[in-house]
KEZA-162021 format. One record per residue (C-alpha): residue number from 1; residue in one letter; chain; z, x, y. Coordinates in steps of 0.5 Angstrom, whole numbers, plus 500, padded with zeros to 3 digits. Example, Ala and Ser with C-alpha at 12.3 -4.5 7.8 and 13.67 -1.06 7.14 Angstrom:
% residues 2
i = 1; aa = a; ch = A; w = 516; u = 525; v = 491
i = 2; aa = s; ch = A; w = 514; u = 527; v = 498
This chain:
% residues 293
i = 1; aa = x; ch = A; w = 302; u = 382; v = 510
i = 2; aa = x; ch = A; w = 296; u = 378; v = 513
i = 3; aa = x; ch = A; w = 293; u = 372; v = 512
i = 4; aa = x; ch = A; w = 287; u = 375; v = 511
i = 5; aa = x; ch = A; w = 290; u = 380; v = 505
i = 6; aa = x; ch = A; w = 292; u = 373; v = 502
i = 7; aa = x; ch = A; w = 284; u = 370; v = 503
i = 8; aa = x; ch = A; w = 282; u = 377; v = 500
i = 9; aa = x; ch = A; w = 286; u = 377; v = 494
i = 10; aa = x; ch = A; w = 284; u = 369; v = 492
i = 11; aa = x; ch = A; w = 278; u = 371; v = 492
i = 12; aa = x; ch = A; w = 279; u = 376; v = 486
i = 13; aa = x; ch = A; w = 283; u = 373; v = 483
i = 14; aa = x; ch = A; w = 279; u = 366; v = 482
i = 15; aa = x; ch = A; w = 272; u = 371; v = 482
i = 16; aa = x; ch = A; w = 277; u = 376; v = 477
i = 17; aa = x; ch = A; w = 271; u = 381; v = 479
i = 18; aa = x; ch = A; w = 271; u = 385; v = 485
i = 19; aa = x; ch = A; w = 264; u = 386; v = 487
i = 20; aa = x; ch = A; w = 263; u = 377; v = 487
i = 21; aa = x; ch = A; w = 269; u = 377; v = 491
i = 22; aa = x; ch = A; w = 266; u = 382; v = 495
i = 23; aa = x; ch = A; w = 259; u = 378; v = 497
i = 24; aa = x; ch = A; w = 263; u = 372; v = 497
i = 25; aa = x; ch = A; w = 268; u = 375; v = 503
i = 26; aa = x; ch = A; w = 261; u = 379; v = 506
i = 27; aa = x; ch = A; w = 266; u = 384; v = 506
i = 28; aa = x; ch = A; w = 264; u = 392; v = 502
i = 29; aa = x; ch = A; w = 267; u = 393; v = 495
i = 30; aa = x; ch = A; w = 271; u = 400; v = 497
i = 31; aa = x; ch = A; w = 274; u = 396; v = 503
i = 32; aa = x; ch = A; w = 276; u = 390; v = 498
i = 33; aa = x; ch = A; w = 279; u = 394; v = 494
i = 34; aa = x; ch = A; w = 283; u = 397; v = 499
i = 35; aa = x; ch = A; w = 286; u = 391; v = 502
i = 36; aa = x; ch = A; w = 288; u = 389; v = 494
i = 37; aa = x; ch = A; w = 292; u = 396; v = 494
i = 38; aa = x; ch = A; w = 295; u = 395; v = 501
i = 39; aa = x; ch = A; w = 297; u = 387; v = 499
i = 40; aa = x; ch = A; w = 300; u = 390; v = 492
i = 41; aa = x; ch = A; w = 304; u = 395; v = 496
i = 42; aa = x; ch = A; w = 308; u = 390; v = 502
i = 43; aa = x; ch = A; w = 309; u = 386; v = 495
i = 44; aa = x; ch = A; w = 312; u = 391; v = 491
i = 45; aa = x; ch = A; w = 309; u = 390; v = 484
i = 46; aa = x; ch = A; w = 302; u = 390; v = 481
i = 47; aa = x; ch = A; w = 299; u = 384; v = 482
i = 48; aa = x; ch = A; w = 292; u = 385; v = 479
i = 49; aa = x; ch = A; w = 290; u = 390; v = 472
i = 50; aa = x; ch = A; w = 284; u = 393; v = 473
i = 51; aa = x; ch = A; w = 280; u = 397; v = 469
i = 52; aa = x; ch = A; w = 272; u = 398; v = 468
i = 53; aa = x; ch = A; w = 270; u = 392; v = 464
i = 54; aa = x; ch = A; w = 275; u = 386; v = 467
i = 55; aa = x; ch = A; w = 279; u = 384; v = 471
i = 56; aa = x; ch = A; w = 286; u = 381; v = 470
i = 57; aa = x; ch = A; w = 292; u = 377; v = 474
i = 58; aa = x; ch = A; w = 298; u = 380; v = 472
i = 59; aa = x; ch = A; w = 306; u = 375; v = 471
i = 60; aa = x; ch = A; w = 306; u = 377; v = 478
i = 61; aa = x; ch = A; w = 299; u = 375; v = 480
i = 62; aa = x; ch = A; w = 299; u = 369; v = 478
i = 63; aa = x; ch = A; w = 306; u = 365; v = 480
i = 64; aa = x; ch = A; w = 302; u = 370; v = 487
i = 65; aa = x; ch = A; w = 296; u = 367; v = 487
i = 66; aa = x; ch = A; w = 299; u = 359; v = 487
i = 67; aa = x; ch = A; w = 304; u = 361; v = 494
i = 68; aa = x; ch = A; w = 297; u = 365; v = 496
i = 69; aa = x; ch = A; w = 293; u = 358; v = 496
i = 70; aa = x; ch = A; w = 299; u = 354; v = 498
i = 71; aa = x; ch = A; w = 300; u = 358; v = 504
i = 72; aa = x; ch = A; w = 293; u = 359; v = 505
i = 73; aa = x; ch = A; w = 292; u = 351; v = 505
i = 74; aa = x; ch = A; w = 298; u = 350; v = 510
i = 75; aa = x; ch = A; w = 295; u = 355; v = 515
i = 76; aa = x; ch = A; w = 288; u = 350; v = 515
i = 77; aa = x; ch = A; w = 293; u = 345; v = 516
i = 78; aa = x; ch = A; w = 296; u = 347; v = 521
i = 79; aa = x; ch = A; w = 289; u = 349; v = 525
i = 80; aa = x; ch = A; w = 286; u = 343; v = 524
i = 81; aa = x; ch = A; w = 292; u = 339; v = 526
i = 82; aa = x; ch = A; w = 293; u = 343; v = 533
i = 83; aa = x; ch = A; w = 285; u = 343; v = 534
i = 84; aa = x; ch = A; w = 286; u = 335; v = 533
i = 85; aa = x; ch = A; w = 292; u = 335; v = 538
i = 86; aa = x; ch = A; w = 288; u = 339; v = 543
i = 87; aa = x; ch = A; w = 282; u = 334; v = 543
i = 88; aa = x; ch = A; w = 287; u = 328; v = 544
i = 89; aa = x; ch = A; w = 290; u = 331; v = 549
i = 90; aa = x; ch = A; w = 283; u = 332; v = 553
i = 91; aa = x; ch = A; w = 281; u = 324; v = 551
i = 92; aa = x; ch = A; w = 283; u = 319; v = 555
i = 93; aa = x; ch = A; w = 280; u = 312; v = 553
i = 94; aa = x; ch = A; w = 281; u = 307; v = 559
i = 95; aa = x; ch = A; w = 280; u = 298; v = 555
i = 96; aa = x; ch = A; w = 279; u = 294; v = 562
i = 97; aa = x; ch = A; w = 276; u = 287; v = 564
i = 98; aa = x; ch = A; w = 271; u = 285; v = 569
i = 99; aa = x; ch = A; w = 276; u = 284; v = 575
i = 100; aa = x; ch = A; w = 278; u = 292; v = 573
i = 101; aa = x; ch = A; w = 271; u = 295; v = 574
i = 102; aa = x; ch = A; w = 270; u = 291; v = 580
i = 103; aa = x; ch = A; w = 278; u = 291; v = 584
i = 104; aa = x; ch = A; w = 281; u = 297; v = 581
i = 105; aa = x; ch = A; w = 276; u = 302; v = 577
i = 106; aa = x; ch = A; w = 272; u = 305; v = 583
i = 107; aa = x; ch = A; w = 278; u = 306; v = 587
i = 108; aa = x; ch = A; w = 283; u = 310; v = 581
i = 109; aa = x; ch = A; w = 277; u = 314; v = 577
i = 110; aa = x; ch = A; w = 274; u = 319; v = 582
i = 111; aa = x; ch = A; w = 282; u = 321; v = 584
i = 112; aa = x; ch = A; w = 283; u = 321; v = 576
i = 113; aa = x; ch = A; w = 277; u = 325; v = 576
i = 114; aa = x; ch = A; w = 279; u = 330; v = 581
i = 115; aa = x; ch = A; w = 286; u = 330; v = 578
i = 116; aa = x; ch = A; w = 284; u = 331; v = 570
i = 117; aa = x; ch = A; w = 277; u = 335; v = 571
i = 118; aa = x; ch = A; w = 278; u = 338; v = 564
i = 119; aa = x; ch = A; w = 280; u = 330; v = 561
i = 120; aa = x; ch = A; w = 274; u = 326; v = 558
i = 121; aa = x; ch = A; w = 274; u = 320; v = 560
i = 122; aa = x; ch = A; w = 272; u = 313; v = 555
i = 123; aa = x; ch = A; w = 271; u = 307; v = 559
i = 124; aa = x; ch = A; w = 271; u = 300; v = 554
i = 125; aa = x; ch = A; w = 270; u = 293; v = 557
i = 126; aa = x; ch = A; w = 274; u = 289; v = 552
i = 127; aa = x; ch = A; w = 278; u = 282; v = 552
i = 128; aa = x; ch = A; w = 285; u = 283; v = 553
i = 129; aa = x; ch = A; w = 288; u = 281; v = 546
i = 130; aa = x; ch = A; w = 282; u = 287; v = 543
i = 131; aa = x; ch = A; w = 286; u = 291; v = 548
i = 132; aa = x; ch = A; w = 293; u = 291; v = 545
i = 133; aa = x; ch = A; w = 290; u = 292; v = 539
i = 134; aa = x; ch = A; w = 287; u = 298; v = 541
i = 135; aa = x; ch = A; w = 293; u = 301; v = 545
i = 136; aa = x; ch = A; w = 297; u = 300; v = 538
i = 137; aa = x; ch = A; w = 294; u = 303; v = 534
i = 138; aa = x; ch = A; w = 292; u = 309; v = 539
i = 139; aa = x; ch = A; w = 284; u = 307; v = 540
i = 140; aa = x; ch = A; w = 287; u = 306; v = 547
i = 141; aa = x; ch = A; w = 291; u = 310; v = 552
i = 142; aa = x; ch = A; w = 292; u = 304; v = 557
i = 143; aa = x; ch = A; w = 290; u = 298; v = 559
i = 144; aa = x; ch = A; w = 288; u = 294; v = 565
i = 145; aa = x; ch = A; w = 288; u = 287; v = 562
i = 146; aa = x; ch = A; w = 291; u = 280; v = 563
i = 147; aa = x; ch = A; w = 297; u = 276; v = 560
i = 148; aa = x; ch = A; w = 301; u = 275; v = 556
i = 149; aa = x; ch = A; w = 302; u = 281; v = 553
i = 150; aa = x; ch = A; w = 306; u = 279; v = 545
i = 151; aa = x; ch = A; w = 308; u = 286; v = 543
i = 152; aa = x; ch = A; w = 314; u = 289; v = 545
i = 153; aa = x; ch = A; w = 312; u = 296; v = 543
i = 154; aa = x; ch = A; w = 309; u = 295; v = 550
i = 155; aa = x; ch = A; w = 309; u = 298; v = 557
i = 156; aa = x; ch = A; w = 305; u = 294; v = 563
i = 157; aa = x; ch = A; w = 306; u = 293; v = 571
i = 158; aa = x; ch = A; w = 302; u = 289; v = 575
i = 159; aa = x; ch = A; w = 298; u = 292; v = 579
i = 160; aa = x; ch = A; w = 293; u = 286; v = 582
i = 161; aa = x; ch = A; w = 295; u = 278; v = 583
i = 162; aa = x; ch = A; w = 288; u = 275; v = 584
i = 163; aa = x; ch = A; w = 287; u = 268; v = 588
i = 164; aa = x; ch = A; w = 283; u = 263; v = 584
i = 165; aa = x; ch = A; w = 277; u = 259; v = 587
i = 166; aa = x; ch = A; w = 273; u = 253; v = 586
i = 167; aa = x; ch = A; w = 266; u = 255; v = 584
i = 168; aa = x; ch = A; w = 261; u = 249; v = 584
i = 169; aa = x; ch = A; w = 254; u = 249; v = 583
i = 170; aa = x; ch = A; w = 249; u = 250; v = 589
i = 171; aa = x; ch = A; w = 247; u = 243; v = 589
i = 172; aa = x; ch = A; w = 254; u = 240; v = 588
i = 173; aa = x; ch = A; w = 257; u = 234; v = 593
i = 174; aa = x; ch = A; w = 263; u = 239; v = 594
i = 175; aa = x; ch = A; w = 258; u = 245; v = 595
i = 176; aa = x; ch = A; w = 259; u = 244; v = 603
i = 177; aa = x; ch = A; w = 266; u = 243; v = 603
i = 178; aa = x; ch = A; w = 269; u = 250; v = 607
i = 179; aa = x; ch = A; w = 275; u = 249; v = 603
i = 180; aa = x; ch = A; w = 277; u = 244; v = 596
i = 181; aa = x; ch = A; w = 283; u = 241; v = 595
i = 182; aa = x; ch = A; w = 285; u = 240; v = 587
i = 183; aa = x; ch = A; w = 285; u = 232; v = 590
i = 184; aa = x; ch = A; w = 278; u = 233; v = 590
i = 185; aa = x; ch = A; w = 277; u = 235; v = 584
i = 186; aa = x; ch = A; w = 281; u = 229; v = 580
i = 187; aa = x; ch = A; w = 275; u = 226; v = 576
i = 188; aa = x; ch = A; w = 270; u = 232; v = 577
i = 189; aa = x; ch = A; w = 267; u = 235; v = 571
i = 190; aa = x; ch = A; w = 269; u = 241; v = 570
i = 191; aa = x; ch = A; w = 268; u = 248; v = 565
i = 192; aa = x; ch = A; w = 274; u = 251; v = 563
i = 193; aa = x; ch = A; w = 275; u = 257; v = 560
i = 194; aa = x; ch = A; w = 279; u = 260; v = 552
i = 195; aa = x; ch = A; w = 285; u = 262; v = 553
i = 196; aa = x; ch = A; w = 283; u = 266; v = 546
i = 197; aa = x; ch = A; w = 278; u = 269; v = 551
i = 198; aa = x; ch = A; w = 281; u = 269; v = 557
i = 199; aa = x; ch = A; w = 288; u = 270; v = 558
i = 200; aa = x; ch = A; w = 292; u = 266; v = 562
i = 201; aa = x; ch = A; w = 286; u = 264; v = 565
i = 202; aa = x; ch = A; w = 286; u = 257; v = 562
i = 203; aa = x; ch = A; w = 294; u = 255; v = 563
i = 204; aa = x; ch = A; w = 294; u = 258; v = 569
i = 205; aa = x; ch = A; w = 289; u = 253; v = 571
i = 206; aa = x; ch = A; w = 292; u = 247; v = 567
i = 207; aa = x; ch = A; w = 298; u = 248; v = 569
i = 208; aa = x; ch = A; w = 296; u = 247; v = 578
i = 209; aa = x; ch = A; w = 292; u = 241; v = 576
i = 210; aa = x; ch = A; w = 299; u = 239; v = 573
i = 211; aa = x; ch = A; w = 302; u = 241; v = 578
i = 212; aa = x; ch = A; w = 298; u = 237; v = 584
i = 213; aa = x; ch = A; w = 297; u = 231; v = 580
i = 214; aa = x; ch = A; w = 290; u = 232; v = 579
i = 215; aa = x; ch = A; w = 285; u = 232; v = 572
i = 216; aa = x; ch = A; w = 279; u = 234; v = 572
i = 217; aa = x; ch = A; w = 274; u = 232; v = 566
i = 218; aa = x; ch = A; w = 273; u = 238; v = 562
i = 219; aa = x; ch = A; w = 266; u = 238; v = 558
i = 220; aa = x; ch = A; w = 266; u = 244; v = 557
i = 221; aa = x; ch = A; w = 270; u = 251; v = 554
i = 222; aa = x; ch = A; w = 266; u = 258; v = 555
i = 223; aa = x; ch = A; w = 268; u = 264; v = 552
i = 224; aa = x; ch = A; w = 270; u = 268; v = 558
i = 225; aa = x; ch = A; w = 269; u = 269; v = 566
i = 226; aa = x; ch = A; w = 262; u = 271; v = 567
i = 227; aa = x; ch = A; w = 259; u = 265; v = 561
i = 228; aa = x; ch = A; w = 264; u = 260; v = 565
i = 229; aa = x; ch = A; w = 260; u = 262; v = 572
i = 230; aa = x; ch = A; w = 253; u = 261; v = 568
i = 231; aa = x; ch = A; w = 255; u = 255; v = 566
i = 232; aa = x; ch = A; w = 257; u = 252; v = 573
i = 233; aa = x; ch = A; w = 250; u = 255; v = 575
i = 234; aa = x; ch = A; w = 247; u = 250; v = 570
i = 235; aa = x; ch = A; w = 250; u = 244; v = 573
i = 236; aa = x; ch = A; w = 255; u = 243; v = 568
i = 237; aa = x; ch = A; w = 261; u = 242; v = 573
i = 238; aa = x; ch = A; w = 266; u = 246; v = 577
i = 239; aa = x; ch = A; w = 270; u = 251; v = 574
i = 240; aa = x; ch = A; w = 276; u = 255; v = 578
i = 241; aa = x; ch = A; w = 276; u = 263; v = 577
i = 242; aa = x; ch = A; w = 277; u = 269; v = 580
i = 243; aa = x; ch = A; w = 274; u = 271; v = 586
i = 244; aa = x; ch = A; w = 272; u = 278; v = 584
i = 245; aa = x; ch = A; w = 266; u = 274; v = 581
i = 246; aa = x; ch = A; w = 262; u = 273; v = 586
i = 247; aa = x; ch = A; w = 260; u = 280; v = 585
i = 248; aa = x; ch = A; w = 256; u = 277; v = 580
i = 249; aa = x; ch = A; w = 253; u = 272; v = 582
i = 250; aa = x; ch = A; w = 246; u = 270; v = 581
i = 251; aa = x; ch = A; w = 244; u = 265; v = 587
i = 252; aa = x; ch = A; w = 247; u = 259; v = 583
i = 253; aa = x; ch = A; w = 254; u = 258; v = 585
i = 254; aa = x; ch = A; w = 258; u = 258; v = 591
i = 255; aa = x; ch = A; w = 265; u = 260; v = 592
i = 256; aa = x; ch = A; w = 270; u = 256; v = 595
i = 257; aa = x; ch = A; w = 277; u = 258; v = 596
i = 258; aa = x; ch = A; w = 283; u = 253; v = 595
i = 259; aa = x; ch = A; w = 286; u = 248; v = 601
i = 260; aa = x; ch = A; w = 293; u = 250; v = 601
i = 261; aa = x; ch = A; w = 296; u = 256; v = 596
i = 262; aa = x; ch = A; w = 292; u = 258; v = 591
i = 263; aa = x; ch = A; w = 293; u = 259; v = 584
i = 264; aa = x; ch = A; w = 294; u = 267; v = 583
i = 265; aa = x; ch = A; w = 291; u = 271; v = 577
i = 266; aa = x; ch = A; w = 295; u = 278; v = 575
i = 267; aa = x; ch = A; w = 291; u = 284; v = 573
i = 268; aa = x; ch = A; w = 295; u = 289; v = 568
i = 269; aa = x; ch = A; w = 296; u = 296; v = 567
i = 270; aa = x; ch = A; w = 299; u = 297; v = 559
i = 271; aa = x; ch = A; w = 301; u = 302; v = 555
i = 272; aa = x; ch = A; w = 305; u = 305; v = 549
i = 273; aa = x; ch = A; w = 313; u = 305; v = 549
i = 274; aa = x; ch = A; w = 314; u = 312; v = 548
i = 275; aa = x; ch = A; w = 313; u = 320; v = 551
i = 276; aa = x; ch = A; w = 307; u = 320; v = 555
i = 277; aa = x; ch = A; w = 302; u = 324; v = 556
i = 278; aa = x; ch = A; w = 300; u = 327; v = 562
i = 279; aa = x; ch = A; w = 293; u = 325; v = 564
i = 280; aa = x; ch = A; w = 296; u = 317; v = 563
i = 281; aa = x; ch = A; w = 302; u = 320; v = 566
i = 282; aa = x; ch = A; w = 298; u = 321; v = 573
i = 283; aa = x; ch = A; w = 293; u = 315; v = 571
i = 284; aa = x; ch = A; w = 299; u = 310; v = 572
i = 285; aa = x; ch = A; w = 302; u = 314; v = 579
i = 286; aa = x; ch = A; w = 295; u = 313; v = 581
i = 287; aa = x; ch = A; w = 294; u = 305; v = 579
i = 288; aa = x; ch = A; w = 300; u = 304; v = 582
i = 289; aa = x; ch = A; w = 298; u = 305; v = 588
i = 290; aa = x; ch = A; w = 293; u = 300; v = 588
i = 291; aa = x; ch = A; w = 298; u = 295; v = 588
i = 292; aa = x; ch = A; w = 296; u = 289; v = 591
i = 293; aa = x; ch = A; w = 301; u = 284; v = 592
């Protein structure tokens, strides 16, 4: 017995005539017939009376017909859970932050690429809290992200510790320092970043000028980097960020580095607890091998 003897007699049984069933499948009536007749045989009963007139089910054909389409439907079932699996497989969805597409991306995609030929690759720029939602759900296969990460069913390794630097307007006094301390930026206006947007960025911040017994005057939150490095270019005050974004800078700013030992920002790789695939697998061999201490 074969599925396409099961898909033959639904269609004569729901049809309960032999030439609609037979149009239906695309299929000779002769040839329909001989297939019903094959099928009664492998059950050993009759499962259809026929005669000139009409068509009917039998006892048998009808408690047939229900496994018939029950069997049929899991058979779908089947193909449709394993053309999804293997479509997922061949997905891979990569969530990052600016720092990534700069520091990490241009060096891990193109081995990527040459390790997973067949993998279609989805790149989505995402703040880091969006990014752990994805992963959890599966919207993600990995993260490159910041701190902190809050849920447990997670994965991750630094691979980057970014030195922050003080960014100043062109026309700032300070502009034409080579290096700035934090004891020169007491009192100085300054732009700071949301940490709902940042990350770390805010605290890690706050916390050096604790540290240096230094305060700057806040006089503006900006939502993430690339608006805080604007706003600096508009002359609203000083900010501290990673380095990495001197890559776009428009003219407006300069980049200073910090006198003594800089305050460091970590670039993540996350992931989801559990049994890897195998393109995420060499992913992270690959992203760890960028490791920057």
């Amino acid at each position: 017995m074969e599925l396409r003897h099961l898909r033959y007699f639904v269609a004569v049984a729901q049809a309960l005539n032999f030439t609609r069933a037979a149009e239906k499948l695309h299929t000779s009536q002769p040839s329909l017939s001989s297939q019903i007749r094959d099928l009664e045989t492998c059950v050993g009963v009759p499962l259809l009376v026929r005669d000139k007139r009409k068509v009917a089910l039998t006892a048998a054909g009808e408690c047939f017909l229900q496994d018939a389409l029950a069997i049929l439907e899991q058979a779908e079932n089947a193909k449709v859970r394993a053309r999804k699996t293997g479509q997922e497989d061949n997905h891979f969805a990569i969530g990052f932050v600016p720092s990534a597409e700069v520091n990490l991306l241009p060096k891990v995609l193109p081995l990527f690429r040459l390790k997973q030929p067949d993998t279609h690759i989805e790149l989505v720029s995402l703040i880091t809290t969006e990014q752990e939602e994805r992963i959890l759900n599966g919207e993600l296969d990995v993260g490159l992200m910041r701190h902190p990460v809050y849920s447990p069913e997670l994965d991750y390794l630094e691979l980057i510790h970014e030195p922050l630097v003080v960014v100043l307007p062109v026309n700032h006094p300070l502009a034409n320092e080579q290096a700035i301390s934090a004891e020169q930026l007491h009192g100085v206006n300054f732009v700071s970043t949301d940490p709902a947007y940042s990350g770390a960025l805010a605290m890690i911040v706050k916390n050096w000028f604790q540290q240096q017994e230094s305060q700057p005057n806040i006089v503006q939150v900006a939502t993430n980097i690339l608006v805080t490095m604007n706003l600096v270019g508009m002359g609203l005050g000083v900010t501290l960020i990673p380095g990495y974004m001197n890559n776009f800078n428009t003219g407006q700013v300069v980049f200073r580095p910090i006198v003594g030992e800089a305050p460091t920002l970590a670039l993540l790789m996350a992931w989801k607890k559990g049994e890897l695939k195998p393109a995420l697998q060499q992913f992270i061999e690959l992203a760890q091998r960028q490791r920057i201490e």
